[in-house]
N, CA, C and O of each residue as an XYZ file, in Angstrom:
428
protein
N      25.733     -8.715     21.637
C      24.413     -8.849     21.044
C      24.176     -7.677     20.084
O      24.463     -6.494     20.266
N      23.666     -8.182     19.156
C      23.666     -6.728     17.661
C      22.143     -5.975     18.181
O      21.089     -6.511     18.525
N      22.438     -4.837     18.101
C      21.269     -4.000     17.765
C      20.336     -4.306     16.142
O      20.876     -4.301     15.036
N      18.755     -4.569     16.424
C      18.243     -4.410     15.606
C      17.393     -3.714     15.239
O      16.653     -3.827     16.216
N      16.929     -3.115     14.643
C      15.794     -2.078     14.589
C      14.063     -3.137     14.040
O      14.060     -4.198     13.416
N      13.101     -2.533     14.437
C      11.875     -3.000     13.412
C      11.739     -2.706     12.576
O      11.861     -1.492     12.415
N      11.388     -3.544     11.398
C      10.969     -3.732      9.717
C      10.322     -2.108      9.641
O      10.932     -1.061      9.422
N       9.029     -2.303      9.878
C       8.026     -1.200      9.585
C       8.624     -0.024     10.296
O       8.439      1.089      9.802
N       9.276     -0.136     11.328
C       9.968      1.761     11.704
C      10.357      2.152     10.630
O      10.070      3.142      9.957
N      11.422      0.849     10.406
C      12.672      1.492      9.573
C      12.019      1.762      7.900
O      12.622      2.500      7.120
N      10.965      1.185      7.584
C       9.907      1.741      6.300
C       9.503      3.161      6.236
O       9.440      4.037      5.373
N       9.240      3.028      7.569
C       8.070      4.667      7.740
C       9.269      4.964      7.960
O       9.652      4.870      6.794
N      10.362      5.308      8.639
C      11.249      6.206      8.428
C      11.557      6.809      7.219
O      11.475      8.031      7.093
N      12.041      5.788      5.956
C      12.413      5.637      4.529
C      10.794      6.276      3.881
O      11.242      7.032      3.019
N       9.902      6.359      3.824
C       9.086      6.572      3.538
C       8.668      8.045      3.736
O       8.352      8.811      2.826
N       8.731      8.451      5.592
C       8.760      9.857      5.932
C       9.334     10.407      4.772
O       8.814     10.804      3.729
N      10.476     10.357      5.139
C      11.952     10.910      4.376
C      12.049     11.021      2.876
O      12.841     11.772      2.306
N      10.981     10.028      2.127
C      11.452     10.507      0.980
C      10.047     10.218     -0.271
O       9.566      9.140     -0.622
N       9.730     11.441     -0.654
C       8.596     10.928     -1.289
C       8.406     10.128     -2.879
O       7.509      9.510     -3.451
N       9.641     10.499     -3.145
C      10.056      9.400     -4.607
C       9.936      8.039     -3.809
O       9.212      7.198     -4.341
N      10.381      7.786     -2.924
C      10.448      6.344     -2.256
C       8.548      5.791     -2.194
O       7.948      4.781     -2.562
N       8.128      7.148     -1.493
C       6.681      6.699     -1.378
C       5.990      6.244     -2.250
O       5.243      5.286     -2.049
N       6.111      6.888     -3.470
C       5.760      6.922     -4.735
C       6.189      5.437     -5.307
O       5.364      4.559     -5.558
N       7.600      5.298     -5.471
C       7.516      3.866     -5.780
C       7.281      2.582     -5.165
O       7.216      1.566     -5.857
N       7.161      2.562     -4.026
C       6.263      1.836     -3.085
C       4.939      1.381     -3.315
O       4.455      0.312     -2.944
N       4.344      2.383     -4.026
C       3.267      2.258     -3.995
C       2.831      2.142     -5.159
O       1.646      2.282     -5.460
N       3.973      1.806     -6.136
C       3.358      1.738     -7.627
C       3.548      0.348     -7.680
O       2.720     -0.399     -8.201
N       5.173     -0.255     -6.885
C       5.115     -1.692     -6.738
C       4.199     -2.397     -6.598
O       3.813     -3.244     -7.405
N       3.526     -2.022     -5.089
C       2.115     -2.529     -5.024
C       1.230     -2.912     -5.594
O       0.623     -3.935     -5.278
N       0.869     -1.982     -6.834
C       0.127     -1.992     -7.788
C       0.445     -3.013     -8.972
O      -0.324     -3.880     -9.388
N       2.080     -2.661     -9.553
C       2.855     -3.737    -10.496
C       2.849     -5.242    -10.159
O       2.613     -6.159    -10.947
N       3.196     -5.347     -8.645
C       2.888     -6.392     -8.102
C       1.523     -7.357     -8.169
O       1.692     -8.564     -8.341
N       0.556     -6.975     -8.072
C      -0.642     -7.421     -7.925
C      -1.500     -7.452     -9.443
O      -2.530     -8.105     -9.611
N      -0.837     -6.598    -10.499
C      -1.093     -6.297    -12.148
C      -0.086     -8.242    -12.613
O      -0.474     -9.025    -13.480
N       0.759     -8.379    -11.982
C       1.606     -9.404    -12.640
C       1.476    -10.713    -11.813
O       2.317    -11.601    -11.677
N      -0.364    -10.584    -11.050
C      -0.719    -12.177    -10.548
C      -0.505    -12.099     -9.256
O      -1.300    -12.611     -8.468
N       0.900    -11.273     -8.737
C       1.200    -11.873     -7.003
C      -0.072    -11.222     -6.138
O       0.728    -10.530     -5.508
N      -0.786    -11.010     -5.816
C      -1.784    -10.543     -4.744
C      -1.409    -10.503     -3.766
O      -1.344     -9.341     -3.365
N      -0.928    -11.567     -2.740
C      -0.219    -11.688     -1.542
C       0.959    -10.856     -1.371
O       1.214    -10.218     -0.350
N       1.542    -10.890     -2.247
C       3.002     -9.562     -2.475
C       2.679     -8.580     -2.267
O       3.207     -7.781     -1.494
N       1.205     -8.355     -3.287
C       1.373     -6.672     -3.670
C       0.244     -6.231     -2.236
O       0.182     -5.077     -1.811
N      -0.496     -7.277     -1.706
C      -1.382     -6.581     -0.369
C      -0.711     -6.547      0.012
O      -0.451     -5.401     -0.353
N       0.920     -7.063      1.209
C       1.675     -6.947      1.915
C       2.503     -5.820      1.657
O       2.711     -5.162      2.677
N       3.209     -5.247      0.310
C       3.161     -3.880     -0.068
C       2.685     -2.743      0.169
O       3.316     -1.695      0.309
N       1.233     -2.956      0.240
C       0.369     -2.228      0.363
C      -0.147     -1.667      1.663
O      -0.443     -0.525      2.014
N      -0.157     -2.635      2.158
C      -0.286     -2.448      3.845
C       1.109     -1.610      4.480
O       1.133     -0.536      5.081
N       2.604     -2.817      3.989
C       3.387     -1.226      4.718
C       3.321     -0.006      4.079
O       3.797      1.060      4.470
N       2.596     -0.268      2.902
C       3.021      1.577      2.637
C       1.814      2.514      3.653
O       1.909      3.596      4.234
N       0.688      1.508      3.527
C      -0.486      2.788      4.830
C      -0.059      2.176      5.814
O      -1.136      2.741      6.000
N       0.284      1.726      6.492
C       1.258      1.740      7.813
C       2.370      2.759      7.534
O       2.532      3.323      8.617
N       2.919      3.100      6.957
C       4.218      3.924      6.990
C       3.923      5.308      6.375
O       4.773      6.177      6.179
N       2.139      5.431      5.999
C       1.987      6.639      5.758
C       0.691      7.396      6.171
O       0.734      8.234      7.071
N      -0.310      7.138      5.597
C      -1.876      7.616      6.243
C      -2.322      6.634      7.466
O      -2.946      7.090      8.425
N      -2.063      5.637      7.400
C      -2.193      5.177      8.627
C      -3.487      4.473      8.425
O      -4.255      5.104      7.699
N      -3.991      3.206      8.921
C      -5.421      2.402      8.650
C      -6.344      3.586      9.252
O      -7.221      4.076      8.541
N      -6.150      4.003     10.475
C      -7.539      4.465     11.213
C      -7.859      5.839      9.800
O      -8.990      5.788      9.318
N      -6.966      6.872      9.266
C      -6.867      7.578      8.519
C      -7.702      6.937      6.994
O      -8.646      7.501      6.441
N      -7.315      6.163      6.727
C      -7.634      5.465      5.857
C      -8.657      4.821      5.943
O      -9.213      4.776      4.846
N      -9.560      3.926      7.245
C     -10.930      3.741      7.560
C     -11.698      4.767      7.515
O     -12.893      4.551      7.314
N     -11.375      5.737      7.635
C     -12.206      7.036      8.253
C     -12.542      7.571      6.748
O     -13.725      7.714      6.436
N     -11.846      7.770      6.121
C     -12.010      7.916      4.601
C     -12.605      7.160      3.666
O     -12.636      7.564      2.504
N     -13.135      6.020      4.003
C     -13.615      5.127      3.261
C     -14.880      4.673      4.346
O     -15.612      3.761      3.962
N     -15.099      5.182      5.449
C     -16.417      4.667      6.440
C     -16.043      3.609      6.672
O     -16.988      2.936      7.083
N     -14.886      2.908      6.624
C     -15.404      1.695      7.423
C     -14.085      1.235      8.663
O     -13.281      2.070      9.079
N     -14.087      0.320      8.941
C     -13.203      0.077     10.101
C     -11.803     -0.331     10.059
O     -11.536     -1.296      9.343
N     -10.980      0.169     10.626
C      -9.240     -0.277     10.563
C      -9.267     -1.314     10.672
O      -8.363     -1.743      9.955
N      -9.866     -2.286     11.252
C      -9.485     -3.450     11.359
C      -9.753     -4.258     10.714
O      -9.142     -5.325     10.639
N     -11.352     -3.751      9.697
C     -11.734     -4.656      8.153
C     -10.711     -4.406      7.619
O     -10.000     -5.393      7.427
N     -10.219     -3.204      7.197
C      -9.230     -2.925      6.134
C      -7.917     -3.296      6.921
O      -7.160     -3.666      6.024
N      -7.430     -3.368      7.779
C      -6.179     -4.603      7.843
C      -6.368     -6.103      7.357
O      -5.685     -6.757      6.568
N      -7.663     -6.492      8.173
C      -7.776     -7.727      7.221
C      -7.747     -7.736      5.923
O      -6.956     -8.521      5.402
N      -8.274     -7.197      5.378
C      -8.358     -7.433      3.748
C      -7.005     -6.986      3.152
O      -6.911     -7.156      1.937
N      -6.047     -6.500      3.720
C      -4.499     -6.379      3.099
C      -3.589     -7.231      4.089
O      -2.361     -7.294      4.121
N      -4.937     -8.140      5.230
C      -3.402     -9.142      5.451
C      -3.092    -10.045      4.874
O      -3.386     -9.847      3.696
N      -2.529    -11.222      5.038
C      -2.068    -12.364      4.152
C      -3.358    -13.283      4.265
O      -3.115    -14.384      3.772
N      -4.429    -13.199      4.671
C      -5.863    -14.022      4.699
C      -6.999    -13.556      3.862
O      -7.880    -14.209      3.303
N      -6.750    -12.125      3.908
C      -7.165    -10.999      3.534
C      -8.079    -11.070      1.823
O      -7.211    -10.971      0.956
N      -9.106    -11.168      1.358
C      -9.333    -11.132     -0.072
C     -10.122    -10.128     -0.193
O     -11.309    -10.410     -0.033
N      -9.845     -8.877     -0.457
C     -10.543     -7.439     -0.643
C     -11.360     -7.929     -2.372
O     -11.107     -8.585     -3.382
N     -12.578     -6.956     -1.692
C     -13.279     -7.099     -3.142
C     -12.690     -6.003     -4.420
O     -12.093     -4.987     -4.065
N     -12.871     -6.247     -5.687
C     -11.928     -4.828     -6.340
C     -12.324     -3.603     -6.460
O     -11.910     -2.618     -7.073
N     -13.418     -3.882     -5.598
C     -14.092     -1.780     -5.953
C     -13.224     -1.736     -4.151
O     -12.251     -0.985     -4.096
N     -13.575     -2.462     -2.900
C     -12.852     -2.192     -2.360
C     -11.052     -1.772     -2.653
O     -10.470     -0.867     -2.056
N     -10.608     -2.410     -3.393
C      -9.271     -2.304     -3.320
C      -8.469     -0.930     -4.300
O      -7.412     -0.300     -4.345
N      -9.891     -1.026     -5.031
C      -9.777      0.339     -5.888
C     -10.162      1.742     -5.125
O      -9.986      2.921     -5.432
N     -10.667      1.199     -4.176
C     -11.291      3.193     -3.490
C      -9.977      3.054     -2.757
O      -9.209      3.789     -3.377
N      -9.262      2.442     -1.669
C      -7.920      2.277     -1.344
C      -7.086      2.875     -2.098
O      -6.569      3.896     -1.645
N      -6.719      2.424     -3.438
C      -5.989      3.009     -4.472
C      -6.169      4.129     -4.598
O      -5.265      4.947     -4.767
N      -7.543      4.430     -4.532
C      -7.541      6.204     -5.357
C      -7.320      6.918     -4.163
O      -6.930      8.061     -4.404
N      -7.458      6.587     -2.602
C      -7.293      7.345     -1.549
C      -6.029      7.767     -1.823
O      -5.669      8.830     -2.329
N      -5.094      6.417     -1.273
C      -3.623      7.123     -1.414
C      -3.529      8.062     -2.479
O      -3.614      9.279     -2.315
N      -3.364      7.520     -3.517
C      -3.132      8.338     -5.096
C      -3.505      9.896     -4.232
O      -2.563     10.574     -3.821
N      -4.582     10.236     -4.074
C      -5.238     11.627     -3.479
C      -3.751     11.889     -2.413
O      -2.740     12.507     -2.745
N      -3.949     11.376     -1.408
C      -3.241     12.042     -0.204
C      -1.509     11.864     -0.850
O      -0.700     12.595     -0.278
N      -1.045     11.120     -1.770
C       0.100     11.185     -2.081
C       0.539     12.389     -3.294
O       1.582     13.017     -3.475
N      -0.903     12.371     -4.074
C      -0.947     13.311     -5.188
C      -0.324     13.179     -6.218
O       0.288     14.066     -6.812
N      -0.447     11.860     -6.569
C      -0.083     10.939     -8.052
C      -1.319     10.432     -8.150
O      -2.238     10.160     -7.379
N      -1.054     10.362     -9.554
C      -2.087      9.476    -10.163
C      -1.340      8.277    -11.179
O      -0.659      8.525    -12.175
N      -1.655      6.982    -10.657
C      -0.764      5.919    -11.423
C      -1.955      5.338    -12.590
O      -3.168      5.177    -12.462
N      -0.791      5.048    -14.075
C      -1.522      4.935    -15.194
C      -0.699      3.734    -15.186
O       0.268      3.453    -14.478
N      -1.452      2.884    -16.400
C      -1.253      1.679    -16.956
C      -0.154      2.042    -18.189
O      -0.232      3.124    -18.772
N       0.583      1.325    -18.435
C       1.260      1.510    -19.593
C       1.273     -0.255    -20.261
O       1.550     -1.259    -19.605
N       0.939     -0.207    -21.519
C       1.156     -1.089    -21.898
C       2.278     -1.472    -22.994
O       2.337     -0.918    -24.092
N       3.474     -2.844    -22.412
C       4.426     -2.984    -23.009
C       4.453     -4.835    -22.982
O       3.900     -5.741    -22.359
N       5.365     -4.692    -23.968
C       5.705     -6.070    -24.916
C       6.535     -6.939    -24.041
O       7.676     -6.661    -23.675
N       5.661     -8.351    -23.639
C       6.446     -9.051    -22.749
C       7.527     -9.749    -23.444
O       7.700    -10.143    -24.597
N       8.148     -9.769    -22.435
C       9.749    -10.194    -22.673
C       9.735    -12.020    -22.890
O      10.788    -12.626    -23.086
């Protein structure tokens, strides 16, 4: 029988470990959800605060409850955009990037 590990350990491990990783994680998120997918880029989004500040960390910072803000980044989930934007600027803060728009010529 194979040893398997869990999805999200093995994230937050990769994530602990490396903060370029964090960083692009979390810009995906963003690219993701800029190019229509929503469902992609909340599921993104969620492992990256699972694998880093953590919801209760992240409720507590925004007043409201871990378990609203899981819903609204689960797959049922429809966050309003000032919600999804104070989210954004949290991490950005505790990661200490700030992600910009660049605009380029679709392919």
């Amino acid at each position: 029988m194979a040893l398997t590990r869990d999805f999200q350990e093995t994230v937050k491990e990769m994530l602990d470990a490396s903060p370029a990783f964090r960083r692009e994680l979390l810009r995906e998120a963003m690219n993701t959800m800029l190019e229509g997918d929503v469902d992609t880029g909340k599921a993104v989004l969620r492992s990256y605060v699972n694998g880093t500040i953590g919801f209760p960390s992240l409720a507590e910072a925004m007043g409201r409850s871990s378990k609203s803000l899981m819903r609204m980044l689960g797959p049922d989930g429809n966050p309003q955009a000032k919600n999804l934007f104070e989210i954004v600027a949290i991490l950005q803060k505790k990661e200490g990037v700030r992600l910009e728009l660049r605009t380029v010529k679709a392919a």
